[in-house]
GURONU-529430 format. One line per 3 residues: their letters; for each residue x, y, z of N, C-alpha, C. Coordinates in Angstrom, 1 decimal. Layout:
BEGIN
A> X:Y:Z:X:Y:Z:X:Y:Z | ...
This chain:
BEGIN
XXX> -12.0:5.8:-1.0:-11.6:5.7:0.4:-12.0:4.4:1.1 | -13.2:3.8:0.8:-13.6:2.7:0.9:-12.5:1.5:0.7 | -12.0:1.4:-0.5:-11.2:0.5:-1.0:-9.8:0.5:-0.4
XXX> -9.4:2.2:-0.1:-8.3:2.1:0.8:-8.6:1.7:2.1 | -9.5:1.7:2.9:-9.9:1.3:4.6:-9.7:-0.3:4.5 | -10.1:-1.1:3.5:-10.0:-2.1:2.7:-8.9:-2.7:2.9
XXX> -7.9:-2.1:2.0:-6.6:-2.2:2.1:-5.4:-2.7:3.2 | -5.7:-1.6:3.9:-5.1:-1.5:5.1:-5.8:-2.0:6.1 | -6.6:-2.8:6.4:-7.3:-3.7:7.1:-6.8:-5.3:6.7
XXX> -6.7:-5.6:5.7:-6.1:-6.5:4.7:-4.7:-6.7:5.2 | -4.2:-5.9:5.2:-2.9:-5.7:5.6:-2.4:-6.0:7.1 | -3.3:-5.6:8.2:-2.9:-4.8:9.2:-3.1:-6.7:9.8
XXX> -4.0:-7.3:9.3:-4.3:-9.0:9.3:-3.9:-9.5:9.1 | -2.9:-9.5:7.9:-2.0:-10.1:7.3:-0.7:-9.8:8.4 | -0.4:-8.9:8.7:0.4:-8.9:10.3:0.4:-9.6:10.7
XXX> -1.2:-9.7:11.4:-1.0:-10.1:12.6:-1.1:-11.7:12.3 | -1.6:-12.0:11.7:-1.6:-13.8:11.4:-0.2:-14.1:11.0 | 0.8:-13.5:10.3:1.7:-13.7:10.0:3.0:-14.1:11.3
XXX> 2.6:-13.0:12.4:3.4:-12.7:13.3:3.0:-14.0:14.2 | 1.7:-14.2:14.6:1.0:-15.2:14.9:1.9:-16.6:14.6 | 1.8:-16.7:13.3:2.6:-18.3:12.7:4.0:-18.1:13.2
XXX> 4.3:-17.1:12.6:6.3:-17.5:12.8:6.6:-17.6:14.6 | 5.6:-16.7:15.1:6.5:-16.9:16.9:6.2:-18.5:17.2 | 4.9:-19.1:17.0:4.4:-19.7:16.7:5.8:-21.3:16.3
XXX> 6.5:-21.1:15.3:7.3:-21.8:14.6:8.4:-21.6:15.6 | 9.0:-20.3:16.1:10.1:-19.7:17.0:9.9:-20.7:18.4 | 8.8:-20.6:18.7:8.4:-20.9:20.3:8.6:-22.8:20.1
XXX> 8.3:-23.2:19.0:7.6:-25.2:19.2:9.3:-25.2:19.0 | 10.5:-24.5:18.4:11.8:-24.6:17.9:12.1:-24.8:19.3 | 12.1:-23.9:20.2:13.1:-23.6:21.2:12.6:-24.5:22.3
XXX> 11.1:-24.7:22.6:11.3:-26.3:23.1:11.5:-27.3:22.5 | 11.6:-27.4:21.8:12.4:-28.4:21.4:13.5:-28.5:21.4 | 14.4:-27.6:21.8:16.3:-27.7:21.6:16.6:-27.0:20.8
XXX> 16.0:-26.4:20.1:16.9:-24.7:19.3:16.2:-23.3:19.5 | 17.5:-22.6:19.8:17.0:-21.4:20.8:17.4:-20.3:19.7 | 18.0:-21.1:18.5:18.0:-20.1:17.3:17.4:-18.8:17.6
XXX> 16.0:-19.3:16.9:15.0:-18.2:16.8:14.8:-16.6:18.2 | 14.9:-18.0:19.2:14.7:-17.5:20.8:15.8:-16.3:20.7 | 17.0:-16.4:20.3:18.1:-15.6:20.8:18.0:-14.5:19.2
XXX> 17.1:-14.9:17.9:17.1:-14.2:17.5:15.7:-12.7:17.3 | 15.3:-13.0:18.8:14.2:-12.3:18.8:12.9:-13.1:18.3 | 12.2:-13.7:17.9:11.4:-14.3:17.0:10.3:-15.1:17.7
XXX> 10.6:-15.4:19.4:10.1:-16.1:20.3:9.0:-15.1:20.8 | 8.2:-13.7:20.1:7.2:-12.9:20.4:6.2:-12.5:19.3 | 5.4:-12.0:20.3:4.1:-11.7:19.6:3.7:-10.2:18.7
XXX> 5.4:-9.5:18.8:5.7:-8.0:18.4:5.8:-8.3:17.1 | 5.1:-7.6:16.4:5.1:-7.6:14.6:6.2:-7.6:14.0 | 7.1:-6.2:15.2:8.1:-5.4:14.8:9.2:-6.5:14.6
XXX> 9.6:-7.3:15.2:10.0:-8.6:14.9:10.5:-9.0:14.1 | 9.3:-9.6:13.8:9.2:-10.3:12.3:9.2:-9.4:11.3 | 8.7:-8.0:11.2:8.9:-7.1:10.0:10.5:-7.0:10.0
XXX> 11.4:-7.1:10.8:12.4:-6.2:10.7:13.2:-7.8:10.5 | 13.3:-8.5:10.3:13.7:-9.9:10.0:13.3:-9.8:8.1 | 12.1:-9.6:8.0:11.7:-10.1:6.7:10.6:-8.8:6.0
XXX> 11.4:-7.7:6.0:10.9:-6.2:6.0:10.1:-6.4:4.1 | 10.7:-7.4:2.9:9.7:-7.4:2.2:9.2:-8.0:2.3 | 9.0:-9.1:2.3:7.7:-9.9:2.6:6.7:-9.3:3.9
XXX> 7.1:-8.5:4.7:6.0:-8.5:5.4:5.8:-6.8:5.3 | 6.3:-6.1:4.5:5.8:-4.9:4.5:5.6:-4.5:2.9 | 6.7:-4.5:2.5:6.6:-4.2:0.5:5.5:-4.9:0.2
XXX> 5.8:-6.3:-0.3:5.2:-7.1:-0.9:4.1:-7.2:-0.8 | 3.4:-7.1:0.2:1.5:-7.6:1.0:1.0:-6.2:0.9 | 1.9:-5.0:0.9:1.3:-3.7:0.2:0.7:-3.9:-0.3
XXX> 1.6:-3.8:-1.8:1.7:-4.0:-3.2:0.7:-5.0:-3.3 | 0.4:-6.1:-3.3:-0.4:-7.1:-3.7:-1.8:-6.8:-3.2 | -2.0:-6.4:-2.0:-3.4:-5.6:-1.7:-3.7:-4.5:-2.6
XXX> -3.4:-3.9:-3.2:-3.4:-2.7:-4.3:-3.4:-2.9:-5.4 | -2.6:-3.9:-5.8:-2.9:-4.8:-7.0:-3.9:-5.9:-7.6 | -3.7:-6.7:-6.2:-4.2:-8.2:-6.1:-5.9:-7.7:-5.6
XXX> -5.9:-6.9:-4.1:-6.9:-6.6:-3.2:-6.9:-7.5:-2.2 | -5.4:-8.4:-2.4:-5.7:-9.0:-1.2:-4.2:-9.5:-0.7 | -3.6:-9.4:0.4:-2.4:-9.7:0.8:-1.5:-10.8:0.5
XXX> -0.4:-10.8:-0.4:0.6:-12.2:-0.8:2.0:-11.0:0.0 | 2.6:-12.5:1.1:3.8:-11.9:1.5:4.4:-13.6:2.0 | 5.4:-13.2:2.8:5.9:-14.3:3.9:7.0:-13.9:4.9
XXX> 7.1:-14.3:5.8:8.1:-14.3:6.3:9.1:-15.8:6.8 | 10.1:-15.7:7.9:10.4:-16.6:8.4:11.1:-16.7:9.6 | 11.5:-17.8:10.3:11.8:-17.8:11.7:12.9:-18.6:11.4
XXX> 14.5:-18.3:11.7:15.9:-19.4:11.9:15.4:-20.4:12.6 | 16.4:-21.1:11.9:16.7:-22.3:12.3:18.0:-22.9:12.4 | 18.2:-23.6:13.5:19.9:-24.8:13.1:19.4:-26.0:12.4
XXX> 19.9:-26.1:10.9:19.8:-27.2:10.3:20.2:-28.2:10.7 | 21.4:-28.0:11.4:22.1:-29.4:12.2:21.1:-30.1:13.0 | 20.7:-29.0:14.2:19.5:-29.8:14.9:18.3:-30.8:14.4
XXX> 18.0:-29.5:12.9:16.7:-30.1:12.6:17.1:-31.3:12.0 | 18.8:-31.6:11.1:19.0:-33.3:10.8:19.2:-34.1:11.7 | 19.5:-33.6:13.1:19.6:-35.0:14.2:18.3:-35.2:15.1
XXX> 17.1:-34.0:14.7:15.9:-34.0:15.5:14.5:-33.9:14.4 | 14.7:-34.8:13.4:13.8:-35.0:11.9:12.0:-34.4:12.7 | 12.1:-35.0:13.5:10.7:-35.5:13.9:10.0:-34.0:14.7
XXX> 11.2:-33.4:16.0:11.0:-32.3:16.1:11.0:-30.8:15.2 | 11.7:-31.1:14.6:12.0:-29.9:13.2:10.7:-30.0:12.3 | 9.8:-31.1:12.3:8.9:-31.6:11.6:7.4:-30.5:12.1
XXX> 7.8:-31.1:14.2:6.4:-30.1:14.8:6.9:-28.5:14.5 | 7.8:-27.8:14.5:8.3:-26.8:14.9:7.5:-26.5:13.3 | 7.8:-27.3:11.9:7.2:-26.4:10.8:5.6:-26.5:11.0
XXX> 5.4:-27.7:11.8:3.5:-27.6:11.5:3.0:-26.9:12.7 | 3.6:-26.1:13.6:3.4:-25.2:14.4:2.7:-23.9:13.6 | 3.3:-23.5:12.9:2.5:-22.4:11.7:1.0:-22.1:11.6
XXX> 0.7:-23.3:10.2:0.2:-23.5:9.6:-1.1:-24.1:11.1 | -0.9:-24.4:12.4:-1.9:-25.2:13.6:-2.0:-23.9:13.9 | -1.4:-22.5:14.1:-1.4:-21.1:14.6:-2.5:-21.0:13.8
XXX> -2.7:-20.6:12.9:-3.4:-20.1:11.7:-4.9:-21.0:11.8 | -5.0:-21.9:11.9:-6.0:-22.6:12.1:-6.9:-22.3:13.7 | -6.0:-21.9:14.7:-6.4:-21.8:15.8:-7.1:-20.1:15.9
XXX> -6.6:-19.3:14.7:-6.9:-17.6:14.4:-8.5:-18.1:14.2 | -8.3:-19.1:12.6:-9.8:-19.2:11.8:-10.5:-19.7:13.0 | -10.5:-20.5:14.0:-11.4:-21.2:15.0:-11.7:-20.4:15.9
XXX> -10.9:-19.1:16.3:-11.4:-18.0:17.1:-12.5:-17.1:16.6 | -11.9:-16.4:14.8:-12.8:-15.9:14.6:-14.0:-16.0:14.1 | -14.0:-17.8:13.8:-15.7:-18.5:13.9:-16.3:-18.4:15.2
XXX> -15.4:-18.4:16.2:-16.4:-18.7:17.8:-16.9:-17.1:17.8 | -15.6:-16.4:17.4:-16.2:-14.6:17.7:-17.8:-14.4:16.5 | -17.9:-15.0:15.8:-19.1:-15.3:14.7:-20.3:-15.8:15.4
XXX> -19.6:-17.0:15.8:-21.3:-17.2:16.3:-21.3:-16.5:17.6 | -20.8:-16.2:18.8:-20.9:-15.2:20.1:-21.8:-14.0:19.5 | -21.3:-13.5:17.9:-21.9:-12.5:17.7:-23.2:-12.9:17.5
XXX> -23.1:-14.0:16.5:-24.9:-14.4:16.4:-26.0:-14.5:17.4 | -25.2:-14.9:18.7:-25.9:-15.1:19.8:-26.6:-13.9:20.7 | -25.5:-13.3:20.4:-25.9:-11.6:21.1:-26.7:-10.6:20.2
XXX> -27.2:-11.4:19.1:-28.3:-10.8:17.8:-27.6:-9.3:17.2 | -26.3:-9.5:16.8:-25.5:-8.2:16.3:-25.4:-9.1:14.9 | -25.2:-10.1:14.9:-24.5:-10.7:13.6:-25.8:-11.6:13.1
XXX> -25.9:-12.2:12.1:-27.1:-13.0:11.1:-26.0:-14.0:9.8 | -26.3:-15.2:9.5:-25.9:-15.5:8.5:-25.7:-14.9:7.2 | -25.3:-14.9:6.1:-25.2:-13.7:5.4:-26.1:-14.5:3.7
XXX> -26.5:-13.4:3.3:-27.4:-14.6:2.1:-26.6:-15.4:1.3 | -25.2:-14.6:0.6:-24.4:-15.2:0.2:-23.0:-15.0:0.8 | -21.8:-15.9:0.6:-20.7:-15.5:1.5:-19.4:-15.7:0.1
XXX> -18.3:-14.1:0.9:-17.6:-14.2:0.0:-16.8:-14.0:1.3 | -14.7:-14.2:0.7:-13.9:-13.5:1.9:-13.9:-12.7:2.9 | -14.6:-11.5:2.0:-14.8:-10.4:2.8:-16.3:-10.3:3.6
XXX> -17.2:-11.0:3.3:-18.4:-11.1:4.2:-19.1:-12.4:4.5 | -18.6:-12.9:5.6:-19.3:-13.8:6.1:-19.7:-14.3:6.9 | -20.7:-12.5:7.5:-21.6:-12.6:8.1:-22.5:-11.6:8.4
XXX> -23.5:-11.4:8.1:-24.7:-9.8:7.8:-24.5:-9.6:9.3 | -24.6:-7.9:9.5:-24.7:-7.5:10.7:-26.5:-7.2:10.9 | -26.8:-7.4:11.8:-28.4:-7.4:12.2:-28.2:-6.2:12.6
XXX> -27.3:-5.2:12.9:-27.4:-4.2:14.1:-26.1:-3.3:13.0 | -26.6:-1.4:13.7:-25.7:-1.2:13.4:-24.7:-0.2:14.6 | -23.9:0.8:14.3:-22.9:0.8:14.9:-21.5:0.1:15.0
XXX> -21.2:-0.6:15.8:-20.2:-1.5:15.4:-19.9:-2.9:14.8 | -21.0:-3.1:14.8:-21.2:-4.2:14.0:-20.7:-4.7:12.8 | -21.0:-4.2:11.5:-20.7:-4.0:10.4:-19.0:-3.9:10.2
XXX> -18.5:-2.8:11.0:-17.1:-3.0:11.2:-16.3:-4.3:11.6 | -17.1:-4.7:13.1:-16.6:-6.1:13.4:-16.9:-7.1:12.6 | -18.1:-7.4:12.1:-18.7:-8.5:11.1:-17.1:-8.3:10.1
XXX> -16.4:-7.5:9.4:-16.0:-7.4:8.3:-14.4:-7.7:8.5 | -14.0:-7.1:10.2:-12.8:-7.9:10.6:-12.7:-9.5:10.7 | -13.6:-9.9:11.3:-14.0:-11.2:11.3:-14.0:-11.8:10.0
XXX> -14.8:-11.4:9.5:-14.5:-12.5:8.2:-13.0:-12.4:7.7 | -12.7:-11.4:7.4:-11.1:-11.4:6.8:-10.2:-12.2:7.9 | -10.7:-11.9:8.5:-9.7:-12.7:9.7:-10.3:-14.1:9.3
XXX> -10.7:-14.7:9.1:-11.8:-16.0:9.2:-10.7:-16.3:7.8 | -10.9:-16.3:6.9:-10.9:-15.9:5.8:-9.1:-15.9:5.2 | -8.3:-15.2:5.6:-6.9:-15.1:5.7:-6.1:-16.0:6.0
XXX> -6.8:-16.3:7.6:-6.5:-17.4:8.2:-6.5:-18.7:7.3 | -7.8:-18.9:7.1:-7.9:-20.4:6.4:-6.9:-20.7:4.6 | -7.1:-19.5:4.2:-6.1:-19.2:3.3:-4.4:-20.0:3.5
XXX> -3.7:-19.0:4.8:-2.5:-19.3:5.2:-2.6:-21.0:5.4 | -3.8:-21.2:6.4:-3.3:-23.0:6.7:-3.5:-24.0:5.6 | -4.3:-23.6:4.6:-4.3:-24.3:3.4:-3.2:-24.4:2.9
XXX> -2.6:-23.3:2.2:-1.5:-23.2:1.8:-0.2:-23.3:2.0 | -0.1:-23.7:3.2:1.2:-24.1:4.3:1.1:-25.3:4.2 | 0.0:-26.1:4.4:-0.1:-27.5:4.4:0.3:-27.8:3.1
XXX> 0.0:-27.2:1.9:0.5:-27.9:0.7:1.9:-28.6:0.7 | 2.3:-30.0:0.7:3.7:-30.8:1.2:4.0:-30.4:-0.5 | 5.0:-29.5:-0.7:5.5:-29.1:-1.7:6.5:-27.8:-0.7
XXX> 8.1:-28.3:-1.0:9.1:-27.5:-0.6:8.9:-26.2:-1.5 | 9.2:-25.2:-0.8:9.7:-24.9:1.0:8.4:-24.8:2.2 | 7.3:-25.1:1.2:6.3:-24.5:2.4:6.2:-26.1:3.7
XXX> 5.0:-26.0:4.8:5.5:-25.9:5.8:4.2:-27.3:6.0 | 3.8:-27.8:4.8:3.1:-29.3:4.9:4.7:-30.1:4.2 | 5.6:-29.5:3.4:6.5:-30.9:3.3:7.4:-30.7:4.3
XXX> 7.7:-29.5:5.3:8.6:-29.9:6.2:8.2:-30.9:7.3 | 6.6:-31.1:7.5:5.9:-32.0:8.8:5.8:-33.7:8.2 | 6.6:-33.3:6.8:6.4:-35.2:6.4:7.1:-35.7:7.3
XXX> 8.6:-35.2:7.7:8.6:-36.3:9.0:8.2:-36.8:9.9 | 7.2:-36.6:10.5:6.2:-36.6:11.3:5.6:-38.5:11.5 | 5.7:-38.3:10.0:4.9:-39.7:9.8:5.5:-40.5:8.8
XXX> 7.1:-40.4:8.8:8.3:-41.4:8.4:9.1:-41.7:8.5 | 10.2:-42.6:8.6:11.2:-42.9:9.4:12.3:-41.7:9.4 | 13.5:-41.6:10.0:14.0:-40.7:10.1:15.0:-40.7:9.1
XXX> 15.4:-41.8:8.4:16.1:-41.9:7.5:15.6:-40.8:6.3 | 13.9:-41.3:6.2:13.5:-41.0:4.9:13.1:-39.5:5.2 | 12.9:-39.3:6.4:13.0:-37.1:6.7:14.0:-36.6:5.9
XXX> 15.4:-37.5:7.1:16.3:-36.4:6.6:16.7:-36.4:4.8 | 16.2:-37.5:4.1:16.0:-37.3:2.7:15.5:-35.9:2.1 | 14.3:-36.0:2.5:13.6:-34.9:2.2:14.2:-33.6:2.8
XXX> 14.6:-33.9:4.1:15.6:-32.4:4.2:16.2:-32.1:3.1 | 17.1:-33.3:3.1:18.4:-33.0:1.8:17.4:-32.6:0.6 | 16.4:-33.1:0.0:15.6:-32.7:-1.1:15.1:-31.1:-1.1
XXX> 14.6:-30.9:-0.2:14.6:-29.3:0.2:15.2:-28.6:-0.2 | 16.6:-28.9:0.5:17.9:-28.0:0.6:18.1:-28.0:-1.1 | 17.9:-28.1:-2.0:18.7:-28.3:-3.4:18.2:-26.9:-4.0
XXX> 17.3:-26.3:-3.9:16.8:-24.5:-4.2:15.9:-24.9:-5.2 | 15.2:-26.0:-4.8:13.4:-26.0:-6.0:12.6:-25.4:-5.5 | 13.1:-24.4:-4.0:11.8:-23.6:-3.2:11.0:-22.9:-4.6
XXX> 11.1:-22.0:-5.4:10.4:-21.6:-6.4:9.7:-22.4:-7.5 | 10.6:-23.8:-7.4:9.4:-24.7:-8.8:8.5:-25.4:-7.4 | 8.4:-25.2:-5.9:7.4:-25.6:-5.1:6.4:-24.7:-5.2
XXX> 6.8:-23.6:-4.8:5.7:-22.4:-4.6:4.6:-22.2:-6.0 | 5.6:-22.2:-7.3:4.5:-22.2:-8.1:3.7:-23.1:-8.5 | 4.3:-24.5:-8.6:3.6:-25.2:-8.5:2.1:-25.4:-7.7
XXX> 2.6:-25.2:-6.3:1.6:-24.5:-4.9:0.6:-23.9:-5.5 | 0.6:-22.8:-6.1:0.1:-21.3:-6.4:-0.9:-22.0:-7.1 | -0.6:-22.8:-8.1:-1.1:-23.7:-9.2:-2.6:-24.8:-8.9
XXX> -2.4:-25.6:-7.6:-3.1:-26.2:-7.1:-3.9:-25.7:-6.2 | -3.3:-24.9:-5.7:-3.9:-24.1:-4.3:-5.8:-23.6:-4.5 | -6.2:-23.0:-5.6:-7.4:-22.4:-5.3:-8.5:-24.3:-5.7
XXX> -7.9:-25.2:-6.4:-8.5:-26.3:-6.3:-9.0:-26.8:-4.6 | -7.6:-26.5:-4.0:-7.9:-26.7:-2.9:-8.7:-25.8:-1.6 | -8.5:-25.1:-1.5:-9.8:-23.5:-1.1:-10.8:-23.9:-1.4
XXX> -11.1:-24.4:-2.4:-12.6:-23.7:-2.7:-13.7:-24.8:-1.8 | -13.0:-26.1:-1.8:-13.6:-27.1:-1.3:-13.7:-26.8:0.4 | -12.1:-25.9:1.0:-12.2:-26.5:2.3:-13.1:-24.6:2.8
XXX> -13.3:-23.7:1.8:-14.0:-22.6:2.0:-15.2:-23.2:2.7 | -15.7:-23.7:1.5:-17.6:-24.4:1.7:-17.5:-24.7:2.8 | -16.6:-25.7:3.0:-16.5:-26.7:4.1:-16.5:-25.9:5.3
XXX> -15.7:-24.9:5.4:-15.7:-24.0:6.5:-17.2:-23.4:7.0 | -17.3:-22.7:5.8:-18.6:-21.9:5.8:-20.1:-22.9:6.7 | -19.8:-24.1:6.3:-21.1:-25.4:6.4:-20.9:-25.4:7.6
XXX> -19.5:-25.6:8.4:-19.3:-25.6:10.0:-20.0:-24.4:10.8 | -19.5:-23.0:10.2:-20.2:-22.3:10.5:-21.2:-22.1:10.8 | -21.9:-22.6:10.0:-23.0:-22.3:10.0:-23.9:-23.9:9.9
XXX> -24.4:-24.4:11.0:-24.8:-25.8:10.4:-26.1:-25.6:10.0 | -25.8:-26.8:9.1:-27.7:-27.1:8.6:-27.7:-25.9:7.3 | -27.0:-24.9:7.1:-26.9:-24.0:6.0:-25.9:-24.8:4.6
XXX> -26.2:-24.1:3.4:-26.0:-24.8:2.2:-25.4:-23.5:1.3 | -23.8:-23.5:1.5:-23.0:-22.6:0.5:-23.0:-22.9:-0.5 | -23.7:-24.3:-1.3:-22.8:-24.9:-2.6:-21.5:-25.8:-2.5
């Protein structure tokens, strides 16, 4: 029972951070000049949304992988006009690193909600810290429940923005290379994009990805918590 409360906590996070990124992506589009997303619903904070846009990735799949895995693999996404994004390299660029800054702004909530807890003597540093706990409840009652949302949320989060940043097509660090090259050489990489190596990206991604976690985990954890020593 344990493992299923688990589950579906996993999941119910995976939501909402998910939903989080893409309106997130919907909303930096449509100031910017495409109202794509806007007119296709996608400009809110309703799950329902986004599930009903991308019903496996954000309901099948992050099941399944919590059940399997123990821990949520899905995705979704937000339209776009490609026209735009080739005559607006630079805005199409913020619009993808809108995400991946959503996600980061989740993990920096649910640190501040960490230490508020610390402060209000409900929460304590934890001896050792894994995804799911990172941070001992001093107190009980609700505590223990919130301590456990928090971290997964903490935890999820930092997951997603790592992994988005990876500049390997289709994810959503090589759509922001334009950002910081000329517009000639964006719309290259658009065109490079567009050719369907999204899957030799992702695995590749998948590949690198926990090299990179593990470093910016610590690293997280050390902010957390200053003057403390994860390894």
């Amino acid at each position: 029972m344990e493992k299923i409360a688990e589950g579906l906590l996993w999941y119910g996070l995976f939501v909402l951070s998910a939903t989080v990124h893409e309106a997130a992506h919907a909303t930096v589009a449509y100031k910017g000049g495409d109202p794509t997303a806007y007119h296709a619903g996608q400009v809110t904070l309703d799950p329902l949304a986004h599930i009903r846009r991308s019903p496996f990735g954000m309901v099948v799949l992050p099941i399944a992988s919590v059940f399997l895995l123990g821990w949520p693999l899905g995705f979704a996404s937000a339209p776009y006009n490609p026209v735009w994004a080739e005559l607006h390299p630079k805005r199409a660029a913020r619009m993808a690193l809108a995400g991946p800054v959503a996600n980061l702004l989740l993990v920096l909530a649910a640190g501040l909600a960490i230490r508020a807890g610390i402060a209000l003597g409900g929460f304590a540093p934890p001896e050792s810290a894994v995804y799911t706990h990172m941070v001992a409840a001093r107190e009980s009652g609700i505590w223990p429940a919130l301590g456990a949302v928090l971290s997964m949320a903490f935890s999820l989060n930092l997951i997603l923005f790592i992994l988005n940043l990876i500049p390997l097509p289709p994810l959503d660090g090589w759509a922001s290379l334009p950002l910081f090259v000329s517009d000639r050489t964006a719309r290259a990489l658009q065109r490079f994009a567009g050719r369907g190596l999204g899957w030799i990206g992702i695995l590749v991604a998948w590949q690198i990805f926990p090299y990179l976690l593990r470093p910016a985990f610590r690293a997280a954890l050390n902010l957390l918590y200053p003057g403390a020593s994860f390894g």
